[in-house]
Predicted model as a PDB file, atoms N, CA, C, CB and O in Angstrom, pLDDT in the B-factor column:
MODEL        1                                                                  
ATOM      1  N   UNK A   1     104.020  80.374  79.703  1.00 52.00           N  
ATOM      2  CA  UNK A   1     104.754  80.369  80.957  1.00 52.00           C  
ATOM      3  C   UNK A   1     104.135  81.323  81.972  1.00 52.00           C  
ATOM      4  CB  UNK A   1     106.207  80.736  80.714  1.00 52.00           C  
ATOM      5  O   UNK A   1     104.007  81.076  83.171  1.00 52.00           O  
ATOM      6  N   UNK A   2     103.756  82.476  81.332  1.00 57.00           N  
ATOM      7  CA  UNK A   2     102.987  83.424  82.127  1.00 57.00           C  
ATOM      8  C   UNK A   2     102.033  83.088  83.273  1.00 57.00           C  
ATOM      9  CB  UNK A   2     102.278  84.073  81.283  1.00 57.00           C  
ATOM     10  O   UNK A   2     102.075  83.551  84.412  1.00 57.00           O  
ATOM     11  N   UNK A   3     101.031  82.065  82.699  1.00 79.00           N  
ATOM     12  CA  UNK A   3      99.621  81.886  83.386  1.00 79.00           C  
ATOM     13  C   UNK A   3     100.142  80.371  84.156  1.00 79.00           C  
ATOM     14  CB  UNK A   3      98.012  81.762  82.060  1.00 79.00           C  
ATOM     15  O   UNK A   3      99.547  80.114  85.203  1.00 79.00           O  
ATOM     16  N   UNK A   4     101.012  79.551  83.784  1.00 87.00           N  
ATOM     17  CA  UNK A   4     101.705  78.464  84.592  1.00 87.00           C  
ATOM     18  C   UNK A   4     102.207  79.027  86.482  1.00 87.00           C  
ATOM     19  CB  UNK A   4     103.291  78.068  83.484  1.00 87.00           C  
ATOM     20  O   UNK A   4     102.049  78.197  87.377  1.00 87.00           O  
ATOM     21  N   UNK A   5     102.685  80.228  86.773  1.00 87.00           N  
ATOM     22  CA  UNK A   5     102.799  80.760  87.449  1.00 87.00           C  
ATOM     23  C   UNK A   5     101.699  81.294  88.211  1.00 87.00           C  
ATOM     24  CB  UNK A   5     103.432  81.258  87.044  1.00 87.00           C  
ATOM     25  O   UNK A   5     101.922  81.479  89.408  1.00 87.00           O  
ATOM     26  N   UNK A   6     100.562  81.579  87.765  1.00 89.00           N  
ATOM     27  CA  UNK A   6      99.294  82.178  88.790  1.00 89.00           C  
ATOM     28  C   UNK A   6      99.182  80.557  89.129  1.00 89.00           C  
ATOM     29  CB  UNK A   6      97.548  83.211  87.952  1.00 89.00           C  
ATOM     30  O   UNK A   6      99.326  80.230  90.307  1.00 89.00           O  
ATOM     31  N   UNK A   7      98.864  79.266  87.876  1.00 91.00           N  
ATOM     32  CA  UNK A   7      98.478  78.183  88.446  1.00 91.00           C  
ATOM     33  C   UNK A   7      99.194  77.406  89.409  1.00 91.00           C  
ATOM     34  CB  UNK A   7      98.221  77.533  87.622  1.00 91.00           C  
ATOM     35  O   UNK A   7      98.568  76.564  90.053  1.00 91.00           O  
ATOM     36  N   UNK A   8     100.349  77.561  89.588  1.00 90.00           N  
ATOM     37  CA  UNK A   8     101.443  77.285  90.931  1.00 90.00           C  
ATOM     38  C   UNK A   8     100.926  78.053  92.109  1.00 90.00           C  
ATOM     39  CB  UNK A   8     103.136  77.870  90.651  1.00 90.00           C  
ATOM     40  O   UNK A   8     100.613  77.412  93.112  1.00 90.00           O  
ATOM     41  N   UNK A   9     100.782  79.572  92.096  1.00 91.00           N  
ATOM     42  CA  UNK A   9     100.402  79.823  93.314  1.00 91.00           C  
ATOM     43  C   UNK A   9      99.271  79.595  93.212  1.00 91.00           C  
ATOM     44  CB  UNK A   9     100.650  80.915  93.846  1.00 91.00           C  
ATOM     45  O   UNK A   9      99.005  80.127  94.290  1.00 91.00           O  
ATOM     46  N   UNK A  10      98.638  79.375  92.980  1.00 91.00           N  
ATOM     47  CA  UNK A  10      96.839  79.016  93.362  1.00 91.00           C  
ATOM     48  C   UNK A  10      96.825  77.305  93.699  1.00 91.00           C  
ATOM     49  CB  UNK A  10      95.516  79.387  91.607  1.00 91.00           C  
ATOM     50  O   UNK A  10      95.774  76.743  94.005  1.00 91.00           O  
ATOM     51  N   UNK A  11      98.135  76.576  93.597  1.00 91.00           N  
ATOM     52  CA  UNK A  11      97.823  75.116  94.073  1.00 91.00           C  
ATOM     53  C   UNK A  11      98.450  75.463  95.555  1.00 91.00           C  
ATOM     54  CB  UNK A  11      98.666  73.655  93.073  1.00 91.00           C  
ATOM     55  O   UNK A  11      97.945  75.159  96.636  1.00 91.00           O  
ATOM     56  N   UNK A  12      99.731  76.210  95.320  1.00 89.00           N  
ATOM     57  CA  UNK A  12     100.472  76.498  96.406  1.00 89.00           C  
ATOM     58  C   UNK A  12      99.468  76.700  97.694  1.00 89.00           C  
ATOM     59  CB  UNK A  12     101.347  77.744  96.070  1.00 89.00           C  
ATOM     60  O   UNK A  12      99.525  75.915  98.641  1.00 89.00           O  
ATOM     61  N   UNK A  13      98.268  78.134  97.665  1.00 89.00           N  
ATOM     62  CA  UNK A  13      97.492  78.514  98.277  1.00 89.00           C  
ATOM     63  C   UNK A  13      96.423  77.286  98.305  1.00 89.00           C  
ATOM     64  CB  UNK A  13      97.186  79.761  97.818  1.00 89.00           C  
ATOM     65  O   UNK A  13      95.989  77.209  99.454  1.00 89.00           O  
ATOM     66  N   UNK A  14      95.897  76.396  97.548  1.00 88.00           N  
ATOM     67  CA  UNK A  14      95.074  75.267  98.149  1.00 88.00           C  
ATOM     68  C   UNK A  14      95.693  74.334  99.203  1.00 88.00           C  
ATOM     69  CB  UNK A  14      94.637  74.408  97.067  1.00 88.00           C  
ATOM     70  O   UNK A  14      95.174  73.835 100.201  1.00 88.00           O  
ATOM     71  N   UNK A  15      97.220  74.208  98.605  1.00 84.00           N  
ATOM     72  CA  UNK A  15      97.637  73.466 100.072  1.00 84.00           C  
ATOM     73  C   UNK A  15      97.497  73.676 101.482  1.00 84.00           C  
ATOM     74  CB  UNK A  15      98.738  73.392 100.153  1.00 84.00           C  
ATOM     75  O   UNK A  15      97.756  72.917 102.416  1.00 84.00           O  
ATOM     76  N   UNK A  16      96.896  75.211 101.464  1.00 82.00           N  
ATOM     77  CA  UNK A  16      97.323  75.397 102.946  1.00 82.00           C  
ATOM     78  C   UNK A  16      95.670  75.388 103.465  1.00 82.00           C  
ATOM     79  CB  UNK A  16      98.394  77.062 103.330  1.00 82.00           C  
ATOM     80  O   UNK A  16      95.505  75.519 104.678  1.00 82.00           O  
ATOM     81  N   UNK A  17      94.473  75.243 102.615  1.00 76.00           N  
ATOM     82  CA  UNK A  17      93.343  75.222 103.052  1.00 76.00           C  
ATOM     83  C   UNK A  17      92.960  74.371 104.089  1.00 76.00           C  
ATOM     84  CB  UNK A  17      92.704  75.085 102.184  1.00 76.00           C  
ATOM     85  O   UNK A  17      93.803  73.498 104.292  1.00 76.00           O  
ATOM     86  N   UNK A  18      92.140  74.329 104.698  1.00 68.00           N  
ATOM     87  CA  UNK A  18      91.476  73.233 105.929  1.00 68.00           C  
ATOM     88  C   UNK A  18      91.330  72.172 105.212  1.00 68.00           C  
ATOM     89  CB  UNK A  18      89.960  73.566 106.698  1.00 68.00           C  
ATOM     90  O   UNK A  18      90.870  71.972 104.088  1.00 68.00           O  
ATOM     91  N   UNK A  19      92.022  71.171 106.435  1.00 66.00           N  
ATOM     92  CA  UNK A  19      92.240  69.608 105.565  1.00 66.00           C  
ATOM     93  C   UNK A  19      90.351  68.993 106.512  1.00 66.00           C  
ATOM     94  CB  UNK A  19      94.559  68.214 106.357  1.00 66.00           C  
ATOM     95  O   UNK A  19      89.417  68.463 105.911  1.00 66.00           O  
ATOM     96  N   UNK A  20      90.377  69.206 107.468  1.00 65.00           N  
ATOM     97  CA  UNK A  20      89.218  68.652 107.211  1.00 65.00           C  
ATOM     98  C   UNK A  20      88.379  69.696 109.127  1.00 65.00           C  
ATOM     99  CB  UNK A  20      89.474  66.353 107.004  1.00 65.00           C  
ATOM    100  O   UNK A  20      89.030  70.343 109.948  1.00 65.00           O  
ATOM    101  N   UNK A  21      86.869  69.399 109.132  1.00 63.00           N  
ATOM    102  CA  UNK A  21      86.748  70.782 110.370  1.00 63.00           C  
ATOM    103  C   UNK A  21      84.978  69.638 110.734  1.00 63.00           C  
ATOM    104  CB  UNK A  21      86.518  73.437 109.370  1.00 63.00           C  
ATOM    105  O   UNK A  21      84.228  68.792 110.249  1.00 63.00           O  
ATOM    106  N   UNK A  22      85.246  70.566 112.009  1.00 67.00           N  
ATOM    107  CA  UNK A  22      83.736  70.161 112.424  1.00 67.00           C  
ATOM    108  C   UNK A  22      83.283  71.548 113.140  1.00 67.00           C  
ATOM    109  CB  UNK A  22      83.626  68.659 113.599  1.00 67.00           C  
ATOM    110  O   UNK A  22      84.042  72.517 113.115  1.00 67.00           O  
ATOM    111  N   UNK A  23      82.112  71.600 113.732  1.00 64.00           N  
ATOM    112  CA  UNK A  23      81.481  72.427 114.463  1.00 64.00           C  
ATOM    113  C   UNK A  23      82.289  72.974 115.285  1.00 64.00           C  
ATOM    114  CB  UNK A  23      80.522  71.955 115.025  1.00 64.00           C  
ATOM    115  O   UNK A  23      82.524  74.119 114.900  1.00 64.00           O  
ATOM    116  N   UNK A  24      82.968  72.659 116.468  1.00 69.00           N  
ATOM    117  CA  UNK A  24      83.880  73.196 117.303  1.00 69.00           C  
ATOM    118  C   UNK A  24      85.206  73.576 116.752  1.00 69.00           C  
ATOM    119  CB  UNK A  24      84.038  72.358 118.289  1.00 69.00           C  
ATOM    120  O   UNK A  24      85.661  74.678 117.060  1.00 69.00           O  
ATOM    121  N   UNK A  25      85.723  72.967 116.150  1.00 69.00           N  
ATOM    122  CA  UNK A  25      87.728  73.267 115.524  1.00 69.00           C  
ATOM    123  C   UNK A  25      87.477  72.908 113.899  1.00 69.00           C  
ATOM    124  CB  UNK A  25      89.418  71.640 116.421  1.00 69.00           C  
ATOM    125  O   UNK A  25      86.540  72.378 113.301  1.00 69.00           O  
ATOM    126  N   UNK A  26      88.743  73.445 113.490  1.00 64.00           N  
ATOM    127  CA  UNK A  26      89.086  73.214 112.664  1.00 64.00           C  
ATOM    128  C   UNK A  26      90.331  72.692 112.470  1.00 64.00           C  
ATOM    129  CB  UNK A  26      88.833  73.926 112.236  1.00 64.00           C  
ATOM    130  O   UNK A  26      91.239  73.306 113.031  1.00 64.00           O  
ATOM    131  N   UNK A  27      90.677  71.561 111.718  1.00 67.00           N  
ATOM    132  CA  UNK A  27      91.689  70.986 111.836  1.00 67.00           C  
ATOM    133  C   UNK A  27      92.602  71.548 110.751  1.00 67.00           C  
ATOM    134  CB  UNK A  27      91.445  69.654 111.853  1.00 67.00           C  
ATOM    135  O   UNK A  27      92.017  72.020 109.776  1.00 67.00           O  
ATOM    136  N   UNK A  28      94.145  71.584 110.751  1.00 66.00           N  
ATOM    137  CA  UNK A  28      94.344  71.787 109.390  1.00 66.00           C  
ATOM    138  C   UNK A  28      95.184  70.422 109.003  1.00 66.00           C  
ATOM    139  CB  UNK A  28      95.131  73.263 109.083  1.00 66.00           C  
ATOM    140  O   UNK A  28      95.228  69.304 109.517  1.00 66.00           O  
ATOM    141  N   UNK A  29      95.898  71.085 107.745  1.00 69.00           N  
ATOM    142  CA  UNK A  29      96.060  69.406 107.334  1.00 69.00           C  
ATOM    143  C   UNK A  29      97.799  69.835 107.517  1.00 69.00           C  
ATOM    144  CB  UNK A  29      95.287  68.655 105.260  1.00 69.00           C  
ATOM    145  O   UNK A  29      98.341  69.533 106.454  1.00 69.00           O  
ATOM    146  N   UNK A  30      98.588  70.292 108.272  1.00 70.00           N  
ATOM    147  CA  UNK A  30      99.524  70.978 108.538  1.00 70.00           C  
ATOM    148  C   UNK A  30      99.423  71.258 109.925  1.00 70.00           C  
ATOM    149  CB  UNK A  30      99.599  71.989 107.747  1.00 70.00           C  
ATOM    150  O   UNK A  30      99.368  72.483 110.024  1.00 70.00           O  
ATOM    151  N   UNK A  31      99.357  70.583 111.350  1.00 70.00           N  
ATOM    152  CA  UNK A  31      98.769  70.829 112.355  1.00 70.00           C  
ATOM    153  C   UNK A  31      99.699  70.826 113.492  1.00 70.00           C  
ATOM    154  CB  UNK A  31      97.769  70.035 112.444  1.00 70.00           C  
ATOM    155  O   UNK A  31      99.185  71.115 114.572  1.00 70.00           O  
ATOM    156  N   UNK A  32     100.614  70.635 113.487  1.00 73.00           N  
ATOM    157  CA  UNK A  32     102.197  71.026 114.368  1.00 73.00           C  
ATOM    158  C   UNK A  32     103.096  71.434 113.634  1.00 73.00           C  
ATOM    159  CB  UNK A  32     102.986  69.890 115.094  1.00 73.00           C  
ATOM    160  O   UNK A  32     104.112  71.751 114.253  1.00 73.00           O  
ATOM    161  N   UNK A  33     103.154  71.612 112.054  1.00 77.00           N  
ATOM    162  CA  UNK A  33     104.066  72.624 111.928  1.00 77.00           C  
ATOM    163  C   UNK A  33     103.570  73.963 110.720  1.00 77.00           C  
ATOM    164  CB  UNK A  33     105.466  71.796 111.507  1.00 77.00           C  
ATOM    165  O   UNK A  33     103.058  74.017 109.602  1.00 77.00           O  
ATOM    166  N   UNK A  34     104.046  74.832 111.670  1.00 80.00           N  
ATOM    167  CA  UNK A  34     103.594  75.926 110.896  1.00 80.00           C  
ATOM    168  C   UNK A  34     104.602  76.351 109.867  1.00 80.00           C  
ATOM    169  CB  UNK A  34     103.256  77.042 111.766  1.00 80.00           C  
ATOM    170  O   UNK A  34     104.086  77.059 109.002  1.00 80.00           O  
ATOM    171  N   UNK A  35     105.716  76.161 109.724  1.00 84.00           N  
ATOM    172  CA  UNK A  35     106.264  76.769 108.788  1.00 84.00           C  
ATOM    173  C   UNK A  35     106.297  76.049 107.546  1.00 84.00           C  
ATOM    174  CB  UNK A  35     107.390  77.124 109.170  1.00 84.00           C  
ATOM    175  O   UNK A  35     107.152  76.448 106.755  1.00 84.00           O  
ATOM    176  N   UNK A  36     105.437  74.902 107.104  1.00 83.00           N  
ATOM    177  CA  UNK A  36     104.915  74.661 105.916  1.00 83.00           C  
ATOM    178  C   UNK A  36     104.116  75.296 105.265  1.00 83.00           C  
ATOM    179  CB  UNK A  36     104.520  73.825 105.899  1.00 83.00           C  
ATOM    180  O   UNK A  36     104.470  75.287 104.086  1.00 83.00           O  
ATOM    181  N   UNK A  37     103.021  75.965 105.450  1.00 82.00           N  
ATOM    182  CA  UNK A  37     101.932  77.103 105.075  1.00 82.00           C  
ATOM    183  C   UNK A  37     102.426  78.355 104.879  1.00 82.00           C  
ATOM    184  CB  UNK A  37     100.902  77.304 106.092  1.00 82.00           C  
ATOM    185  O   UNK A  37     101.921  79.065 104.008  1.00 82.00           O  
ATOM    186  N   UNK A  38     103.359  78.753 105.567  1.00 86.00           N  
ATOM    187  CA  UNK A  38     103.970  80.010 105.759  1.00 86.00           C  
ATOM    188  C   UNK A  38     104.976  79.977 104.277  1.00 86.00           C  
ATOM    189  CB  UNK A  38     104.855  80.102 107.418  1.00 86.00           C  
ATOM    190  O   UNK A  38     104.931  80.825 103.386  1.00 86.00           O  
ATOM    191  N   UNK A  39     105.897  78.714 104.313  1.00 89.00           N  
ATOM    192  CA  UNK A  39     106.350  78.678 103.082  1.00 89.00           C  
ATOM    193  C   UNK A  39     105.747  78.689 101.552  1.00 89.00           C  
ATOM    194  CB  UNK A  39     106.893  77.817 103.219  1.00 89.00           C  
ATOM    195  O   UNK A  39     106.226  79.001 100.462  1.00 89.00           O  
ATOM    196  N   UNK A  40     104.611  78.256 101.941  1.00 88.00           N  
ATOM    197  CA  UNK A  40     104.060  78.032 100.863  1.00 88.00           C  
ATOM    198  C   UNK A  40     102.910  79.221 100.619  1.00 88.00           C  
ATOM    199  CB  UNK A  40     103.590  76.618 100.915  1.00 88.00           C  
ATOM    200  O   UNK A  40     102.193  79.411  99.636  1.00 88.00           O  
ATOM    201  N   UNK A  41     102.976  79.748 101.531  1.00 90.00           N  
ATOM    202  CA  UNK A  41     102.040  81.284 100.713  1.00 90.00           C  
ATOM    203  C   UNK A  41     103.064  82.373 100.153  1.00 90.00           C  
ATOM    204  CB  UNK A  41     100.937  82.361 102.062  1.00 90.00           C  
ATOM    205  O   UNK A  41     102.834  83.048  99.150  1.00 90.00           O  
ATOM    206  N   UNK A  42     104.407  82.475 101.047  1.00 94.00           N  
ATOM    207  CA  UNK A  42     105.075  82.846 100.604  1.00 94.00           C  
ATOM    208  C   UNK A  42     105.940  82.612  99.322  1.00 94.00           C  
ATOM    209  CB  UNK A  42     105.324  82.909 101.324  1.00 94.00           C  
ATOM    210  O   UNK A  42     106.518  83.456  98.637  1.00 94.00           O  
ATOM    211  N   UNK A  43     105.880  81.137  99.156  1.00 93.00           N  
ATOM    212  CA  UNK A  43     106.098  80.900  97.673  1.00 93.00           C  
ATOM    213  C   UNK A  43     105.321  81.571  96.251  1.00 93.00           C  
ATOM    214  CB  UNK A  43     105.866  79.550  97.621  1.00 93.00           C  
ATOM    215  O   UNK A  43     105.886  82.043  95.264  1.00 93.00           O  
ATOM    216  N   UNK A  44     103.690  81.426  96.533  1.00 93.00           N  
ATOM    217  CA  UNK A  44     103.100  82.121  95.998  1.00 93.00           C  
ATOM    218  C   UNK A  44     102.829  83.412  95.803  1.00 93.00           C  
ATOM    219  CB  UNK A  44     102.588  81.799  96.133  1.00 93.00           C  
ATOM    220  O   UNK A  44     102.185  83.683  94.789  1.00 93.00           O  
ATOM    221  N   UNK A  45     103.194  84.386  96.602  1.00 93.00           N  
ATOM    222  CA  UNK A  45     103.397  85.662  96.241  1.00 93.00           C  
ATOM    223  C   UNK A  45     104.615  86.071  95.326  1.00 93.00           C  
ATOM    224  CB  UNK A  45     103.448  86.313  97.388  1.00 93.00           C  
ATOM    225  O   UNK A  45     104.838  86.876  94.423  1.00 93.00           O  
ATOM    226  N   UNK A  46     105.362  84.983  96.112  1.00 93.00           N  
ATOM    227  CA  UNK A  46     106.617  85.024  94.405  1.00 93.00           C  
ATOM    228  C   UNK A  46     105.888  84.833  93.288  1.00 93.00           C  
ATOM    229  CB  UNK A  46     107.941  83.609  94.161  1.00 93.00           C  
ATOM    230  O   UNK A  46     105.517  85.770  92.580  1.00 93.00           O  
ATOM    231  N   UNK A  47     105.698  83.924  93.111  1.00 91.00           N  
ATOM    232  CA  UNK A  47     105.057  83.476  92.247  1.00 91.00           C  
ATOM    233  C   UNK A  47     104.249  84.713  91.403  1.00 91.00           C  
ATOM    234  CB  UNK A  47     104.286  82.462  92.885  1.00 91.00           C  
ATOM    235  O   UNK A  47     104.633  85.280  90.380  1.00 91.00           O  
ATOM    236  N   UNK A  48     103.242  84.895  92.028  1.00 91.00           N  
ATOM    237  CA  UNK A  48     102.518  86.026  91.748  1.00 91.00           C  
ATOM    238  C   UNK A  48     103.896  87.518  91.465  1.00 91.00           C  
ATOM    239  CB  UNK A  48     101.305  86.207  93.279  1.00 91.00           C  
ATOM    240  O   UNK A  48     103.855  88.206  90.445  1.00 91.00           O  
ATOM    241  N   UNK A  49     104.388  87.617  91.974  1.00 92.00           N  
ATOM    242  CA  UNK A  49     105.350  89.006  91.736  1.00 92.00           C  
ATOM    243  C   UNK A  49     105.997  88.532  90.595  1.00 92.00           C  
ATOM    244  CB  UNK A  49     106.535  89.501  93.006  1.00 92.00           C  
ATOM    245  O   UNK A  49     105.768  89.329  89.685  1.00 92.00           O  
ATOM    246  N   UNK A  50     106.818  87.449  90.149  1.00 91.00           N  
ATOM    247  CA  UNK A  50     107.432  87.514  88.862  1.00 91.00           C  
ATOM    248  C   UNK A  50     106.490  87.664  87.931  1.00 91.00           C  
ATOM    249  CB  UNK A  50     108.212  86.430  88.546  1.00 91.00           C  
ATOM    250  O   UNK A  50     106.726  88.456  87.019  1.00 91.00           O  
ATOM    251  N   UNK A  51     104.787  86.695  87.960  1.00 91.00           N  
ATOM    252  CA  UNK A  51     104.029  86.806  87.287  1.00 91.00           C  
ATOM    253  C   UNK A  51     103.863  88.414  86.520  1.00 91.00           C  
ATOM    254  CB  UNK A  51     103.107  86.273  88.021  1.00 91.00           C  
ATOM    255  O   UNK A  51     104.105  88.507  85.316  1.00 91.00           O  
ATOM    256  N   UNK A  52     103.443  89.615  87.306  1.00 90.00           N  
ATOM    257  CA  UNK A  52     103.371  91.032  87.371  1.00 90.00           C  
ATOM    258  C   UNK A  52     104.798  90.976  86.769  1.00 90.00           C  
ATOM    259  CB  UNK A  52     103.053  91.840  88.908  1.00 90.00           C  
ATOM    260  O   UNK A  52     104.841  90.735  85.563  1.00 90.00           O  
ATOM    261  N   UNK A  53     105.668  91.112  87.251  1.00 91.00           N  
ATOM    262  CA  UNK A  53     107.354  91.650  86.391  1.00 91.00           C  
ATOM    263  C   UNK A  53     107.410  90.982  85.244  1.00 91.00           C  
ATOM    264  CB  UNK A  53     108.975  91.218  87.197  1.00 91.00           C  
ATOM    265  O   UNK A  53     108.029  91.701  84.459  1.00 91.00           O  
ATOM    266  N   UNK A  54     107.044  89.831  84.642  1.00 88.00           N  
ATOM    267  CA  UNK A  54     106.940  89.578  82.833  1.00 88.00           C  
ATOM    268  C   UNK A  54     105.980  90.010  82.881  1.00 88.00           C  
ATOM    269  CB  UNK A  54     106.952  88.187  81.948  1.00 88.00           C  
ATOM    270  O   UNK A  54     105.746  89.223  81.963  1.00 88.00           O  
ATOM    271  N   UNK A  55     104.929  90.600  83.054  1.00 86.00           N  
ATOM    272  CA  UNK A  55     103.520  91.126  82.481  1.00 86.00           C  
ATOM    273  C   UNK A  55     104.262  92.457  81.690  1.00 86.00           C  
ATOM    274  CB  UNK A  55     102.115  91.602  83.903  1.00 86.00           C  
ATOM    275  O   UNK A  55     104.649  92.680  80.542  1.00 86.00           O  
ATOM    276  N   UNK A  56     104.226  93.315  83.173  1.00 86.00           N  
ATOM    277  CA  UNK A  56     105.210  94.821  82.807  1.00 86.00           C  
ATOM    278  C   UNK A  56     106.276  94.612  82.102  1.00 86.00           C  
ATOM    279  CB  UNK A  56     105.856  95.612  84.034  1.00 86.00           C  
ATOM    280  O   UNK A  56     106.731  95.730  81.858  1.00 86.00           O  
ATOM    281  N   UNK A  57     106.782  94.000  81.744  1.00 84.00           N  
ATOM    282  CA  UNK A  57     108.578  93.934  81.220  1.00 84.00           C  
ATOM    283  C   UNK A  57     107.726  93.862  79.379  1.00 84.00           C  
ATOM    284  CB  UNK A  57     110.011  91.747  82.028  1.00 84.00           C  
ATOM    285  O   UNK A  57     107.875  94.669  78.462  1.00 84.00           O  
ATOM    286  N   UNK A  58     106.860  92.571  79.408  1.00 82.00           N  
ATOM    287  CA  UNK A  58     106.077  92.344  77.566  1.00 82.00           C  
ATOM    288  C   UNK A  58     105.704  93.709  77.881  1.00 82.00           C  
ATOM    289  CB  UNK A  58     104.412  90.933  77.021  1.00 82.00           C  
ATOM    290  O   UNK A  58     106.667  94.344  77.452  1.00 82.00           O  
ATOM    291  N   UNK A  59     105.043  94.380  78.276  1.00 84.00           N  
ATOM    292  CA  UNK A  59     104.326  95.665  78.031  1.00 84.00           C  
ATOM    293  C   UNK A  59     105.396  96.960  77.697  1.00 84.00           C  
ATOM    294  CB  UNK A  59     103.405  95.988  79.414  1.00 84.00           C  
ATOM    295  O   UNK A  59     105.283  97.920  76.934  1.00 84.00           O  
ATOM    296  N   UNK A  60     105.871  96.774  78.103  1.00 82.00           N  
ATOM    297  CA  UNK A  60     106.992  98.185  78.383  1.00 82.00           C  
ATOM    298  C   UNK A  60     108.143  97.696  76.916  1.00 82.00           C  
ATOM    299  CB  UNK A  60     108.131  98.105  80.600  1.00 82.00           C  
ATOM    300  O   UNK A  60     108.642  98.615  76.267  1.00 82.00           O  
ATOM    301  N   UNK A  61     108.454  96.225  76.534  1.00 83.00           N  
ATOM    302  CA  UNK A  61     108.479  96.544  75.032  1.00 83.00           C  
ATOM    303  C   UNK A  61     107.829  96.046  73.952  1.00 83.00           C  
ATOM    304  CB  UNK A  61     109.480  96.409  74.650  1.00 83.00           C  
ATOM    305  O   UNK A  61     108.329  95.652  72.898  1.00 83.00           O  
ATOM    306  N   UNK A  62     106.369  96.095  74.355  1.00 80.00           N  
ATOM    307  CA  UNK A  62     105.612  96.368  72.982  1.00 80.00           C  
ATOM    308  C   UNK A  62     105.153  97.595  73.239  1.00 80.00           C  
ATOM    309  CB  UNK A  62     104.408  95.379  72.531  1.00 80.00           C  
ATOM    310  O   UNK A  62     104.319  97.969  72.414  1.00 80.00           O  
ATOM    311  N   UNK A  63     105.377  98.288  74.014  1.00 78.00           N  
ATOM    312  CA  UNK A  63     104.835 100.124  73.113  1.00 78.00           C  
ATOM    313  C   UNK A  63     106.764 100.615  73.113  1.00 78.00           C  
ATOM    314  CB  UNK A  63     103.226 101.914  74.820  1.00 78.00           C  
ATOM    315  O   UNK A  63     106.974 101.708  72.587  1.00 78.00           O  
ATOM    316  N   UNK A  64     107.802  99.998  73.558  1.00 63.00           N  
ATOM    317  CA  UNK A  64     109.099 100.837  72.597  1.00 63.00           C  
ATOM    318  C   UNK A  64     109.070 100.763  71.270  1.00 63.00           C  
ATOM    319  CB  UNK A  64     110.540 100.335  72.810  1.00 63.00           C  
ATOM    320  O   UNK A  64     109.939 101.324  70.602  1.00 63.00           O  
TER     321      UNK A  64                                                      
ENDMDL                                                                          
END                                                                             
């Protein structure tokens, strides 16, 4: 379950990459609304923070 969670935010964070670009602009693939990307990086730092809080939580009781 641990490492299922980095792989959520790391799809989370591909969603928001450049959907497609040329020399002058870059387009994204999210291009009038911004609060899809925004949600979704922010999903992933969750993501990532519970990840860290079961890391520390197994650690803290295997040395009690």
């Amino acid at each position: 379950m641990k490492n299922n969670l980095l792989y959520i935010a790391m799809f989370l964070m591909i969603l928001c990459l450049p959907f497609r670009g040329n020399e002058n602009e870059v387009r994204w693939l999210w291009v009038d609304i911004l609060w899809i990307p925004l949600v979704f990086i922010f999903s992933s730092l969750i993501c990532v923070g519970l990840y860290l809080f079961k890391k520390e939580r197994i650690t803290k009781t295997n040395i009690s």
